[in-house]
Backbone as a chain_set.jsonl record, in Angstrom:
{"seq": "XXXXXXXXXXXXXXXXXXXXXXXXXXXXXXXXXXXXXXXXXXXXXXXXXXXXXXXXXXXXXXXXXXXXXXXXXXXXXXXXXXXXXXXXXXXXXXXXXXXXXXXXXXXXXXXXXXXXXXXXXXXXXXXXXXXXXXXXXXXXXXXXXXXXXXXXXXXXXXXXXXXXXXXXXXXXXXXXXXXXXXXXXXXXXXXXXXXXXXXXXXXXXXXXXXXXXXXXXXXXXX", "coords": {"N": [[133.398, 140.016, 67.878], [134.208, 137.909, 66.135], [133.316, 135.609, 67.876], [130.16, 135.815, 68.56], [130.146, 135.612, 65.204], [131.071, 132.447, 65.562], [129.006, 131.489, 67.203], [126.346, 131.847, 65.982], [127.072, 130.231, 63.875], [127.415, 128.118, 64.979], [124.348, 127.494, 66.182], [123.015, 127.306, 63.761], [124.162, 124.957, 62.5], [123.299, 123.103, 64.204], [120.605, 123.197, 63.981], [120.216, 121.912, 61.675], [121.416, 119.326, 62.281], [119.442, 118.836, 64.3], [117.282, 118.442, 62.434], [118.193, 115.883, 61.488], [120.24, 115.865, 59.636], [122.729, 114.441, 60.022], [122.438, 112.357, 61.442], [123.74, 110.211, 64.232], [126.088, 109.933, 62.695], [129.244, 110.579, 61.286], [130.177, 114.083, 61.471], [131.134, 116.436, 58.857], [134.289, 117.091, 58.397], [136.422, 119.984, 60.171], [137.26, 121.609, 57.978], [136.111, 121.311, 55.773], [133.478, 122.127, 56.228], [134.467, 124.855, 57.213], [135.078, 125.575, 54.516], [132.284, 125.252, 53.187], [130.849, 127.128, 54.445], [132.105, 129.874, 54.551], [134.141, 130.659, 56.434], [136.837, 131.176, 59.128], [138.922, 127.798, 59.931], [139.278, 128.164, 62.676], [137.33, 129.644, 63.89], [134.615, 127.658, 63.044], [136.023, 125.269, 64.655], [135.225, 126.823, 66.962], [132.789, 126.919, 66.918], [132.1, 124.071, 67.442], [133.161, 123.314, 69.449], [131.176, 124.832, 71.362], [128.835, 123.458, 70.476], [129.587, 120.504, 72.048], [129.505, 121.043, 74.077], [127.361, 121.201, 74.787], [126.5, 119.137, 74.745], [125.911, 117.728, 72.085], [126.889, 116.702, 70.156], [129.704, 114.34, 70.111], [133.384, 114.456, 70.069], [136.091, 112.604, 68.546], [139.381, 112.322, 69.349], [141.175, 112.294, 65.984], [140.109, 110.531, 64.716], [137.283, 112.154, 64.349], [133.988, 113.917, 64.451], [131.042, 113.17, 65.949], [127.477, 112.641, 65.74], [125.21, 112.982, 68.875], [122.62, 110.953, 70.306], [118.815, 111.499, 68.66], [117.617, 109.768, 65.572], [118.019, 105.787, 66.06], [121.135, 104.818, 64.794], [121.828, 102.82, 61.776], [123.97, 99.921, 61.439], [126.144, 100.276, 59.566], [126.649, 102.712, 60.26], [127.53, 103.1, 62.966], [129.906, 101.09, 62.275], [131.385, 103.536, 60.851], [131.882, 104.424, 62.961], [133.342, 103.369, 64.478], [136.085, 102.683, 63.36], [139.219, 103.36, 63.182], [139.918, 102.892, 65.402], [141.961, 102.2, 68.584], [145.113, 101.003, 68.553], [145.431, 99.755, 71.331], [142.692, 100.472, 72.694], [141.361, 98.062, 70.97], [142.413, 95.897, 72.16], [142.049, 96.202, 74.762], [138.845, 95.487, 74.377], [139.312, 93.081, 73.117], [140.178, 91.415, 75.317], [138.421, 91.753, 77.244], [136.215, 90.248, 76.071], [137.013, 87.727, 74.638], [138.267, 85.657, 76.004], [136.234, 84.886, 77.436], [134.234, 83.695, 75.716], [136.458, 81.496, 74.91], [135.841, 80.208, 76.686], [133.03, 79.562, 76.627], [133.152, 78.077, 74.069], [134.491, 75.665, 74.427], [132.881, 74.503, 76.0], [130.523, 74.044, 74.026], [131.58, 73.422, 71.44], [131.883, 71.01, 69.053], [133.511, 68.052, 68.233], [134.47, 68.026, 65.612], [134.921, 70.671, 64.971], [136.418, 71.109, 67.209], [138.794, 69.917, 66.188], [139.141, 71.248, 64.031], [139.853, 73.96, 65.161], [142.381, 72.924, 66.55], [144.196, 71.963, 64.127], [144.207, 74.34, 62.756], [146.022, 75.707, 64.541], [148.391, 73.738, 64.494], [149.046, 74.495, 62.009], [150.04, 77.183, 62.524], [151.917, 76.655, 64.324], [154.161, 75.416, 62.536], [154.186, 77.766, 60.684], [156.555, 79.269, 58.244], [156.912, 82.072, 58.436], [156.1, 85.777, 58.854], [153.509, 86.582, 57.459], [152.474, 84.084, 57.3], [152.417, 82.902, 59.495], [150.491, 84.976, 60.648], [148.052, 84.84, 59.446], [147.091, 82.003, 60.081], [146.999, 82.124, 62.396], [144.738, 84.434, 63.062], [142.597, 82.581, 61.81], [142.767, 80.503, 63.293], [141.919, 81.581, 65.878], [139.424, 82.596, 64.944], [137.811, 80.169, 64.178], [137.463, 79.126, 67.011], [135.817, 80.927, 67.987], [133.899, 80.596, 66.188], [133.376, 77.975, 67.369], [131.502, 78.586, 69.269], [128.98, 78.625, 68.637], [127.145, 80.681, 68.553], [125.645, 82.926, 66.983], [125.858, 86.013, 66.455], [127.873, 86.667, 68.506], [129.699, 85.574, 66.811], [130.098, 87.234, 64.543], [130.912, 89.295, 65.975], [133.464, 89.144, 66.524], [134.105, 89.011, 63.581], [133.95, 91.532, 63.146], [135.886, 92.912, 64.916], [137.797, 91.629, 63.659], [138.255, 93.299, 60.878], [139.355, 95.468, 62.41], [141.368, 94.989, 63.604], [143.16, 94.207, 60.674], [143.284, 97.521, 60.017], [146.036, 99.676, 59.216], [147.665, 100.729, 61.609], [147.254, 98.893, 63.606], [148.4, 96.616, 62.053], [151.066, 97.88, 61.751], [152.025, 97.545, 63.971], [151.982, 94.497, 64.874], [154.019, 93.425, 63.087], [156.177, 95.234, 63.561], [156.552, 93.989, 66.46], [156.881, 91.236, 65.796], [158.529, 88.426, 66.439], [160.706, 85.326, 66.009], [161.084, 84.208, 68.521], [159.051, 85.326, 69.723], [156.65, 83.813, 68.085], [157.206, 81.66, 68.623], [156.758, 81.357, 70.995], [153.793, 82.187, 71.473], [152.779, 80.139, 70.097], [153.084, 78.114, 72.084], [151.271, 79.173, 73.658], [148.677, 78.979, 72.419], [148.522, 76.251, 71.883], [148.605, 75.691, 74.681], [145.673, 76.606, 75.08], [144.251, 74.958, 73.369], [144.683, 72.575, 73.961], [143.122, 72.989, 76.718], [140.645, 73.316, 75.964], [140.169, 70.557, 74.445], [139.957, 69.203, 76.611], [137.794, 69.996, 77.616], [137.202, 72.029, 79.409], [136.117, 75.13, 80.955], [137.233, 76.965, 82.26], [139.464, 76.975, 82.334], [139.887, 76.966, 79.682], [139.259, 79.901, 79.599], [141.134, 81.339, 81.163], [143.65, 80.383, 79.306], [143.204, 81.721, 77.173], [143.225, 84.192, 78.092], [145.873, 84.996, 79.257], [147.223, 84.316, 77.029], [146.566, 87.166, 75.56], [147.192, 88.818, 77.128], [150.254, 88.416, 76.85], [150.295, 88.884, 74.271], [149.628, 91.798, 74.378], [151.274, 92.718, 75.907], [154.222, 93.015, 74.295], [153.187, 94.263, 72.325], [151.96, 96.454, 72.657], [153.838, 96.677, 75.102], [152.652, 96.856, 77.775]], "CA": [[132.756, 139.615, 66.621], [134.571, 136.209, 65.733], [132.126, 134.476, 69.256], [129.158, 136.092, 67.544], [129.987, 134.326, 64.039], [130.955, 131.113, 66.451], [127.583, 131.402, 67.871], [125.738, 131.674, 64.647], [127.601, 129.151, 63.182], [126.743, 126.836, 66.475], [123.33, 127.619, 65.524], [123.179, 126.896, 61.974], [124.954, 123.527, 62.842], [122.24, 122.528, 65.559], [119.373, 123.155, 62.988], [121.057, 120.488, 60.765], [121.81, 118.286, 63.37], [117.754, 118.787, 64.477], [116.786, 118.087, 61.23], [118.795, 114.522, 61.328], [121.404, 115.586, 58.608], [124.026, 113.32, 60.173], [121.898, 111.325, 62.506], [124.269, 109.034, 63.832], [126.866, 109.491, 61.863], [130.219, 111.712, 61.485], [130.116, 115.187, 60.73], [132.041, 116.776, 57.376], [135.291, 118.031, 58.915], [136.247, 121.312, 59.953], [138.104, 121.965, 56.928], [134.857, 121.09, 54.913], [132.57, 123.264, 57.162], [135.027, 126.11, 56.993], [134.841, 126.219, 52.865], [130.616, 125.514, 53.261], [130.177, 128.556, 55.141], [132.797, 130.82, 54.376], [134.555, 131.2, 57.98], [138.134, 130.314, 59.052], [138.729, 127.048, 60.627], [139.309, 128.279, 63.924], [135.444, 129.745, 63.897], [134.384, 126.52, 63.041], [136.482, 124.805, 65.526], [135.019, 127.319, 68.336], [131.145, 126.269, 67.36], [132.212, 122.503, 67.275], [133.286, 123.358, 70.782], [129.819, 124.975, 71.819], [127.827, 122.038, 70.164], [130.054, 119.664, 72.184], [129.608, 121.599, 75.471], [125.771, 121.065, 75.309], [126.297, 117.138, 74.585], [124.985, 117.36, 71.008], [128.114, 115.993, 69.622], [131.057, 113.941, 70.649], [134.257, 114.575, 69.588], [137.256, 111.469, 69.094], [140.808, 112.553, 68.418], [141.946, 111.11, 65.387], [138.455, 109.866, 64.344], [136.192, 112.889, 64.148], [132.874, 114.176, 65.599], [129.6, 112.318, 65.952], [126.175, 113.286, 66.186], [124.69, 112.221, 69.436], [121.058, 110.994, 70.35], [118.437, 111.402, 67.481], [117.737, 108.367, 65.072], [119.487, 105.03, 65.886], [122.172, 104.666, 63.986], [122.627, 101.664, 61.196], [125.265, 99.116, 61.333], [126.903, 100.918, 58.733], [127.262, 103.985, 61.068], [128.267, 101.893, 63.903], [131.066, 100.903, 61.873], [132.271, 104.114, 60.609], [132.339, 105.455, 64.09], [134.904, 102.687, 65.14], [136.974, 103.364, 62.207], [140.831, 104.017, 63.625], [140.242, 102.335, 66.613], [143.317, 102.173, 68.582], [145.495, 99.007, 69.135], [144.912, 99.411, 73.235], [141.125, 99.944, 72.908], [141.328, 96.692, 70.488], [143.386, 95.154, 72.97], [140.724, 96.036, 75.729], [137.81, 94.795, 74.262], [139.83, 91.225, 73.185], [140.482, 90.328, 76.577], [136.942, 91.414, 77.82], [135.635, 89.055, 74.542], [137.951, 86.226, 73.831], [138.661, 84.729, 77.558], [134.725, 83.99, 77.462], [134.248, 83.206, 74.315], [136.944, 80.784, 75.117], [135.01, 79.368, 77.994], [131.774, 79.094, 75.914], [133.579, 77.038, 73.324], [134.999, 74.8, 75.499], [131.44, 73.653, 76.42], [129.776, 73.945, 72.948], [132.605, 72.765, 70.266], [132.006, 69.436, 68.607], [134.835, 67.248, 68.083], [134.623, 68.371, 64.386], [135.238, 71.84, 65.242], [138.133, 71.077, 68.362], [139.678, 69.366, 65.025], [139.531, 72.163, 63.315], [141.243, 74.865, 65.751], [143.684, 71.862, 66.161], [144.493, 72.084, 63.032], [144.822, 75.813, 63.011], [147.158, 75.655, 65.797], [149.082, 72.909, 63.697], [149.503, 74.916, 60.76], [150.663, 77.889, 63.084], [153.41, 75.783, 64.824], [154.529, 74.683, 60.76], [154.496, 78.518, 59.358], [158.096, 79.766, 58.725], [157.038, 83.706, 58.393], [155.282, 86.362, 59.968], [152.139, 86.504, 57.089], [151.875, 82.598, 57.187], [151.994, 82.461, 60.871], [149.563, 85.827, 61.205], [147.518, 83.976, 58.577], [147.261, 80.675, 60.356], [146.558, 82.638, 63.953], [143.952, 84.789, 62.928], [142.273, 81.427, 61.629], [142.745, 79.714, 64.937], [140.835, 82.743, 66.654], [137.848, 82.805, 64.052], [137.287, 78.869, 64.561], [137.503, 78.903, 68.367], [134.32, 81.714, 68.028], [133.222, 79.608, 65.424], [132.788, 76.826, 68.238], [130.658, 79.036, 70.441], [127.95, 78.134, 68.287], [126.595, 82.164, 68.41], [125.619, 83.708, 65.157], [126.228, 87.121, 66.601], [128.93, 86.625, 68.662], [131.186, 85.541, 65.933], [129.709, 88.586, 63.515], [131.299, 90.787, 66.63], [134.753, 88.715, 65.809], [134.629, 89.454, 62.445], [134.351, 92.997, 63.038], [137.031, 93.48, 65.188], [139.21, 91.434, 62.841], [138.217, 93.818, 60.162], [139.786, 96.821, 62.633], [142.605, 94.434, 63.138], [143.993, 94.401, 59.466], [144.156, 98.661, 59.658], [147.396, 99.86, 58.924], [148.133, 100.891, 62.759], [147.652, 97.327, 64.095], [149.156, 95.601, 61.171], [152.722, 98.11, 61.567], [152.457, 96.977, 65.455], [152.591, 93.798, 64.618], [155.074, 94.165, 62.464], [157.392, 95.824, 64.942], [156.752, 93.203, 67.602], [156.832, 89.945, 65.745], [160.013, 87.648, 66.124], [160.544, 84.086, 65.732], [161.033, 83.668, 69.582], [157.632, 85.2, 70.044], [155.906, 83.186, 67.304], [157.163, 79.894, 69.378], [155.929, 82.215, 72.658], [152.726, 81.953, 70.955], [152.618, 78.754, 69.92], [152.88, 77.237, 73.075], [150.361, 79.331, 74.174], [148.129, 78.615, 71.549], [148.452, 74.685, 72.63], [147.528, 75.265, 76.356], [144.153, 76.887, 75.039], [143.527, 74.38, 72.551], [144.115, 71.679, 75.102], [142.142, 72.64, 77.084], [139.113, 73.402, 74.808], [139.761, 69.436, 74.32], [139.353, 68.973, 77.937], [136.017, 70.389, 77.841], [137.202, 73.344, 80.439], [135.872, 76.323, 80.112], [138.025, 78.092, 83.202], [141.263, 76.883, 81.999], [140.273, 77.623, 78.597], [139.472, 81.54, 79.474], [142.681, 81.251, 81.68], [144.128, 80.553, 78.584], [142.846, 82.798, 76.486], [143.602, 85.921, 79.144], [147.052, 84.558, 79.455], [147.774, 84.862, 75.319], [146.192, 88.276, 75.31], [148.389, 89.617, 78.203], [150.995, 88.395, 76.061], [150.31, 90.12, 73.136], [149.092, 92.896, 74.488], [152.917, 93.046, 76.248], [154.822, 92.684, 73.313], [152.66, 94.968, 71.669], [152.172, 98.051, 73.504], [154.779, 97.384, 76.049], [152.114, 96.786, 78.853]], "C": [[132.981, 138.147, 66.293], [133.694, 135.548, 67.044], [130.554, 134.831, 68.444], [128.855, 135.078, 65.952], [130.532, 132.958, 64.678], [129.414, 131.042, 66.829], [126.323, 130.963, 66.653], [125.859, 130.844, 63.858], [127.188, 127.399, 63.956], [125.623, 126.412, 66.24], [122.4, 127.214, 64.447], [123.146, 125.182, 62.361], [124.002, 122.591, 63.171], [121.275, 122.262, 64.705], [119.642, 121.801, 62.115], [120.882, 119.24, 61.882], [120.291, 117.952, 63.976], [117.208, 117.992, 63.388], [117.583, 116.425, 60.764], [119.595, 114.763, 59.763], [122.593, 114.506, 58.864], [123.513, 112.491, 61.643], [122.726, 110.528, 62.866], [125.605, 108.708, 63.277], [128.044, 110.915, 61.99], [129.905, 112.714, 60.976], [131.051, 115.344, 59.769], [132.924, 117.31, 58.806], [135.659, 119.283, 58.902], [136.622, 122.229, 58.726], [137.009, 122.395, 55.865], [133.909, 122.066, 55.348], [132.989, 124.764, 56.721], [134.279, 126.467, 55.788], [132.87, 126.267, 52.505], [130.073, 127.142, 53.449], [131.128, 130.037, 55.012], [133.225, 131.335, 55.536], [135.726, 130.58, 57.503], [137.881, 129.248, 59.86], [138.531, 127.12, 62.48], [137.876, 129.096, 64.956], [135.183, 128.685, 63.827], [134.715, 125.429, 64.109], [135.59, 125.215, 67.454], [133.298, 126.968, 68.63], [131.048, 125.212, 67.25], [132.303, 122.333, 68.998], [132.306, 123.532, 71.679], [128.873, 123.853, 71.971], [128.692, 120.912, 71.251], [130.306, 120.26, 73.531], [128.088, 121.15, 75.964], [125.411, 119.64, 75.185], [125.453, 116.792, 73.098], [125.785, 116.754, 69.767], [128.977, 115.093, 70.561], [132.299, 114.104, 69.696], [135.63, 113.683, 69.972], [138.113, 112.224, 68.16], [141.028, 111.687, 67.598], [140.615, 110.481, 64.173], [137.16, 110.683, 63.823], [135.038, 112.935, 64.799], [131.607, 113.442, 65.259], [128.748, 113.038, 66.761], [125.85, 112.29, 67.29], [123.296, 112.09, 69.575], [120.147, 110.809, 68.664], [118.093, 109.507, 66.85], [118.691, 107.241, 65.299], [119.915, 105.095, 64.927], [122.043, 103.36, 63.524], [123.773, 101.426, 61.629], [126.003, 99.984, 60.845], [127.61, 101.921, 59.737], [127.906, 103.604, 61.848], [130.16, 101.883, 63.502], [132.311, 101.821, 61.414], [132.557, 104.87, 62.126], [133.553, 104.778, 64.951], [136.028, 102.466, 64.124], [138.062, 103.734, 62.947], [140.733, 103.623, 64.822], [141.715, 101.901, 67.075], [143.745, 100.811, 68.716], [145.18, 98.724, 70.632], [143.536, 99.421, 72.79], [140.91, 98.778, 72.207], [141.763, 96.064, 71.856], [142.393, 94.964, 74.188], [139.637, 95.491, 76.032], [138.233, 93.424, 73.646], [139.724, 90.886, 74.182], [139.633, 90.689, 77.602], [136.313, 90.133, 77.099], [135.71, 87.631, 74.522], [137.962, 85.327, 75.135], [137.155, 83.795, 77.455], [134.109, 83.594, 76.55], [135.235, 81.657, 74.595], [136.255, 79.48, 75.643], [133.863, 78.662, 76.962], [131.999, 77.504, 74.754], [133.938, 76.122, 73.535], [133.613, 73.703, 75.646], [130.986, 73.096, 75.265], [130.412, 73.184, 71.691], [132.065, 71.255, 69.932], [133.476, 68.903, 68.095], [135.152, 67.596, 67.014], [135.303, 69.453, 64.375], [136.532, 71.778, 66.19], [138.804, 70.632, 66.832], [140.188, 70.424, 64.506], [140.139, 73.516, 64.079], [142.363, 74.282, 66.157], [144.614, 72.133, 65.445], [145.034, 73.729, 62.652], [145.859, 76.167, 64.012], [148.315, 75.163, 64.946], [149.768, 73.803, 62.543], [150.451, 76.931, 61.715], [152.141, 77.572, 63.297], [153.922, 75.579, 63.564], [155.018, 76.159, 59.849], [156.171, 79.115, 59.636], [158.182, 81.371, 58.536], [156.178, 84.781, 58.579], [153.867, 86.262, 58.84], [151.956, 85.031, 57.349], [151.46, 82.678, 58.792], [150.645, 83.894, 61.352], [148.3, 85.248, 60.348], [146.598, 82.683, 59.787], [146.433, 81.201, 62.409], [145.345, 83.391, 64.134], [142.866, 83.274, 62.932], [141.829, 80.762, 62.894], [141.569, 80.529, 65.895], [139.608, 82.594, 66.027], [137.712, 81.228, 64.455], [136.673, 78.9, 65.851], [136.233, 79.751, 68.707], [133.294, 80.824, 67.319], [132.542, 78.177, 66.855], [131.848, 77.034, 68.935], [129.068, 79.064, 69.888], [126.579, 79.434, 68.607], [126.695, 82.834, 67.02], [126.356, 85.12, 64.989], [127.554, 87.334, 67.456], [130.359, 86.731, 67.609], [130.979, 86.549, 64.669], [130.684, 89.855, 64.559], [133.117, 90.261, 66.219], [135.42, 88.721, 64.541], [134.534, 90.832, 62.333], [135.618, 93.32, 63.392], [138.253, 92.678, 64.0], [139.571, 92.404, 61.649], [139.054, 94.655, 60.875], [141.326, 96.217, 62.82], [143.617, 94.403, 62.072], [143.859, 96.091, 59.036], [145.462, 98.583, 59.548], [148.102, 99.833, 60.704], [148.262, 99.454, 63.455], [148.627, 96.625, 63.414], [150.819, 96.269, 61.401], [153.372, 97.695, 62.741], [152.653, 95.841, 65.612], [153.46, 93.173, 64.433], [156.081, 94.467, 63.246], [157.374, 94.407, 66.007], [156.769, 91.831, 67.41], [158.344, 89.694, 65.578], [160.054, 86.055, 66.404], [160.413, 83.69, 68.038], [159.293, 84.027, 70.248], [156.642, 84.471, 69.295], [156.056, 82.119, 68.269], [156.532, 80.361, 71.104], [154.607, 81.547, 72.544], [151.551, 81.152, 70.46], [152.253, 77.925, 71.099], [151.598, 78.031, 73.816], [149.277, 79.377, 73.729], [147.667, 76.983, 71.982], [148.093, 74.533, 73.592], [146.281, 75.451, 76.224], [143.539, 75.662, 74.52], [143.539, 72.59, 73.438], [143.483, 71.395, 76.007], [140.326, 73.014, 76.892], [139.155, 71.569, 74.829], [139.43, 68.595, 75.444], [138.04, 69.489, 78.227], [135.989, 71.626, 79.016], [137.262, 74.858, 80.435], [137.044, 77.397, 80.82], [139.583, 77.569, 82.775], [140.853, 77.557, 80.603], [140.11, 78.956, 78.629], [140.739, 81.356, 80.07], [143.519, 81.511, 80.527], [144.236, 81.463, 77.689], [143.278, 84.318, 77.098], [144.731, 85.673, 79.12], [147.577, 84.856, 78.246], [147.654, 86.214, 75.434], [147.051, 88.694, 76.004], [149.654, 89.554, 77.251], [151.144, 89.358, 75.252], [150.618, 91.042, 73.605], [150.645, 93.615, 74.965], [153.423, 93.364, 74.971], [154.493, 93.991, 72.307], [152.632, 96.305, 71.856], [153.045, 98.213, 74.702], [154.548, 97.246, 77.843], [153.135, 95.447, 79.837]], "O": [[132.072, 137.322, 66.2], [133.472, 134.41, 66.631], [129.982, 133.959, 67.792], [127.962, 134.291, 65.638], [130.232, 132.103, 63.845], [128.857, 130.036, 66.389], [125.633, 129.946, 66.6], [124.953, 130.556, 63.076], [126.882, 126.255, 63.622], [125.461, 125.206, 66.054], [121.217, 126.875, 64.477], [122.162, 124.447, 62.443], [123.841, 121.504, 62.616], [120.978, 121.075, 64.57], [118.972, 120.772, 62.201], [119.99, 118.394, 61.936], [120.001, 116.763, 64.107], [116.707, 116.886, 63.586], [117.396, 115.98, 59.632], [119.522, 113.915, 58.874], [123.212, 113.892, 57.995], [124.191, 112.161, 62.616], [122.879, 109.697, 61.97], [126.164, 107.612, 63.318], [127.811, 111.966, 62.586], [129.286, 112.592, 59.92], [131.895, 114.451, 59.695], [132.472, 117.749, 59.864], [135.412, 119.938, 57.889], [136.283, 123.406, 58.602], [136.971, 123.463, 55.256], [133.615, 122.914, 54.505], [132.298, 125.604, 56.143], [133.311, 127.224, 55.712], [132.308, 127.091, 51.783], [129.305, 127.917, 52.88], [130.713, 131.126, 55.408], [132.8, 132.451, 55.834], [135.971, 129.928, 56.488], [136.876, 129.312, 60.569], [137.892, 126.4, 63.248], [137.601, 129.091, 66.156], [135.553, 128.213, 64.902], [133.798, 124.694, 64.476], [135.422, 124.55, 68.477], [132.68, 126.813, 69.683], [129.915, 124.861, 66.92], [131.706, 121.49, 69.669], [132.225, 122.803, 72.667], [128.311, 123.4, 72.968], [127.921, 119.959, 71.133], [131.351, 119.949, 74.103], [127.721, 120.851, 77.1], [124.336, 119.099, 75.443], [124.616, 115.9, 72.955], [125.329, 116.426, 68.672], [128.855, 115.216, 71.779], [132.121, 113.85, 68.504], [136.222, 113.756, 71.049], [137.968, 112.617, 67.002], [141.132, 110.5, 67.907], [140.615, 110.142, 62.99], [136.253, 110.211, 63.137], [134.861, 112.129, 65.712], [131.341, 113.216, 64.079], [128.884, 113.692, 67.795], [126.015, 111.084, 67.109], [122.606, 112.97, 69.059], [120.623, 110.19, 67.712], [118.264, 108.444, 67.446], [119.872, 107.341, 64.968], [119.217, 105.437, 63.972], [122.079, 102.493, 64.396], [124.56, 102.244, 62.104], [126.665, 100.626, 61.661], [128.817, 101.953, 59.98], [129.113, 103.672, 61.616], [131.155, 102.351, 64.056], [133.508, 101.533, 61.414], [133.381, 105.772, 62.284], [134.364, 105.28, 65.73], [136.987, 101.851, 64.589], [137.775, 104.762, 63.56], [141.637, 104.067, 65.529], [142.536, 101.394, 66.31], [143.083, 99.792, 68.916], [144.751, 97.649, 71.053], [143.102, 98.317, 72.46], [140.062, 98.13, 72.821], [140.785, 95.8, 72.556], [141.988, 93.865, 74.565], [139.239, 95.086, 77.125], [137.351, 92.568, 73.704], [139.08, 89.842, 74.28], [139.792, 90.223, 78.73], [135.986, 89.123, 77.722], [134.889, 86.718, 74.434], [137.564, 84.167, 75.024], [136.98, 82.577, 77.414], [133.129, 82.926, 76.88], [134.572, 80.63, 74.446], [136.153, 78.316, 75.255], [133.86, 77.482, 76.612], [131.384, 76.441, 74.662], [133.721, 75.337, 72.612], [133.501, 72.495, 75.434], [130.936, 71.868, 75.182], [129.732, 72.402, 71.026], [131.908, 70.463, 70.861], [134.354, 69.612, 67.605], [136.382, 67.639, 66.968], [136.383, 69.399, 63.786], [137.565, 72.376, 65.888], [139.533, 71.555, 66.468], [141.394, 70.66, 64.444], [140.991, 74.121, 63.429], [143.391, 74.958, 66.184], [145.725, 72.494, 65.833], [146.177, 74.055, 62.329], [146.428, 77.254, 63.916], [149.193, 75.969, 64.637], [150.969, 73.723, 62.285], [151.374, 77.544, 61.18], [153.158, 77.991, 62.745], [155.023, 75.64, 64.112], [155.754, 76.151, 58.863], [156.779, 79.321, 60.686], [159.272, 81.942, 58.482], [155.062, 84.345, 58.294], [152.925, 85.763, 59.456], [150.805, 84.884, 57.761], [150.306, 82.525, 59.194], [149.956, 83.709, 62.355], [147.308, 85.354, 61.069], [145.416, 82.839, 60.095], [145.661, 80.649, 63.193], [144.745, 83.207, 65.193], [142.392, 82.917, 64.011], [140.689, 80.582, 63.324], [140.587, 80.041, 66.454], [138.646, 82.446, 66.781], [137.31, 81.28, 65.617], [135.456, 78.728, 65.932], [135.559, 79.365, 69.662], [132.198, 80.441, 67.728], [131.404, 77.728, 66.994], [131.18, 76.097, 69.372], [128.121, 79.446, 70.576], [125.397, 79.17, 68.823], [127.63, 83.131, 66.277], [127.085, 85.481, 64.065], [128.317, 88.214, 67.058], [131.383, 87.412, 67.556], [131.861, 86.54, 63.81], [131.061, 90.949, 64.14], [133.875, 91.057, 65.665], [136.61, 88.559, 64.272], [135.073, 91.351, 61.355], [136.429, 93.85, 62.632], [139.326, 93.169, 63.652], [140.742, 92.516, 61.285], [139.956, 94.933, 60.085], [142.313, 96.77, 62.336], [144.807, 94.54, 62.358], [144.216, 96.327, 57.882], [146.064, 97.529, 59.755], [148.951, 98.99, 60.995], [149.355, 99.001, 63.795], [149.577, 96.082, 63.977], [151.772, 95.497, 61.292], [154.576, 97.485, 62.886], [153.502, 95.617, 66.475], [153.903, 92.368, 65.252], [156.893, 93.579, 63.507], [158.472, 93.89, 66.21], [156.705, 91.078, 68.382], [159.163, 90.342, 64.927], [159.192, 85.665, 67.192], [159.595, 82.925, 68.55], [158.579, 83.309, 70.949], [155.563, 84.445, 69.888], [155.028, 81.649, 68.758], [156.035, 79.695, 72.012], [154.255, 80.6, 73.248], [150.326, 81.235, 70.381], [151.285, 77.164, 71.118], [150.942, 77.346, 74.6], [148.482, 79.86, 74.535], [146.53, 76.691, 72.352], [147.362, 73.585, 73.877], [145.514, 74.793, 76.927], [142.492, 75.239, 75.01], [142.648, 71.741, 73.456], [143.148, 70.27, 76.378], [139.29, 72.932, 77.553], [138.1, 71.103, 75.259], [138.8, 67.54, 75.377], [137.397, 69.206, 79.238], [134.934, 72.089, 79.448], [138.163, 75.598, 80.041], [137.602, 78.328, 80.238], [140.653, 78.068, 83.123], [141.394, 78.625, 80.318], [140.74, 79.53, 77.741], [141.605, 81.175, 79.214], [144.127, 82.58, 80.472], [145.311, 81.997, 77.414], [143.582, 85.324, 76.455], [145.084, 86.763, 78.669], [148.467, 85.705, 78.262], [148.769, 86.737, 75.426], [148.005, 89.081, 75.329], [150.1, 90.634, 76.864], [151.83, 90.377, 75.335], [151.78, 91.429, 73.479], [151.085, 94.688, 74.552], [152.772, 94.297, 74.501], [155.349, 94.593, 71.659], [153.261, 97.148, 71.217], [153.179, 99.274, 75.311], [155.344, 97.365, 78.775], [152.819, 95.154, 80.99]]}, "num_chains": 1, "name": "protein.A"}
């Protein structure tokens, strides 16, 4: 009997999901479902499983299930579906991103702009505590996109910085900042930005892949 009301419930679900109720976008949780329909969660759970056998969902630990196919999806949706992104998948897509981004800037920057991640560098090397110097580093990063002289590019840099200031990044942080890595940081901060003023794009990804490894050590351990 309980596969029967799974089935029916699968059913139900699909019709919705046909009908573009969550085109795109996360489903209500099982919790929410349960009290909708009057089942226990673990019914609910077993036709989340069905729908997500036939590819009409995806399901992220941590994150919740998404409708697949159907209407594109808005920005908006987009955004809530990377919602809790982890610090490694951040970490992944930085040092696909940033290395060439690096490069690009390198080429494109005007002297106005090298000034100004200069200067962000400068005020890095100068802060005496972890918000001034996470402050001051963020900064440095948004310029250096800023140079690449891409509208959309640096719209994808202000996203991820948005997933950056969650709580999970910000307590990893947190845990892994210490004055000897701030001056780590620093200096590696200065090889990029020198050679952004050299006009080189392969030293400056070099550079850029070289920080990130960093971090990314420090951070998760890698």
């Amino acid at each position: 009997m309980p596969r029967a009301v799974a089935e029916d419930l699968a059913r139900s679900l699909r019709q919705r999901i046909d009908a573009g109720e969550w085109s795109g976008r996360r489903m209500p949780p099982e919790r929410e479902l349960a009290a909708d329909y009057g089942v226990a969660r673990n019914t609910v759970r077993r036709a989340v499983e069905m729908l997500a056998d036939t590819g009409a969902i995806t399901r992220h630990v941590g994150r919740g299930t998404f409708v697949n196919g159907g209407v594109a999806p808005s920005v908006a949706a987009i955004v809530e579906r990377i919602e809790g992104t982890s610090p490694a998948d951040m970490m992944e897509i930085r040092l696909l991103i940033e290395p060439q981004a690096a490069a690009v800037a390198a080429l494109n920057a005007s002297l106005a702009e090298l000034a100004a991640v200069e200067e962000a560098h400068r005020a890095a090397e100068a802060a005496t505590d972890m918000p001034g110097f996470e402050a001051c580093d963020a900064e440095l990063h948004h310029r250096i996109f800023a140079c690449c002289r891409n509208e959309l590019l640096r719209e994808l840099h202000n996203l991820l910085n948005v997933l950056r200031h969650q709580t999970p990044w910000q307590e990893m942080k947190r845990r892994s900042f210490s004055e000897a890595r701030r001056l780590a940081y620093c200096a590696e901060h200065g090889a990029l930005v020198e050679a952004l003023k050299r006009r080189d794009p392969d030293a400056a990804r070099a550079a850029m892949h070289a920080h990130l490894k960093s971090v990314e050590a420090n951070m998760l351990g890698r």
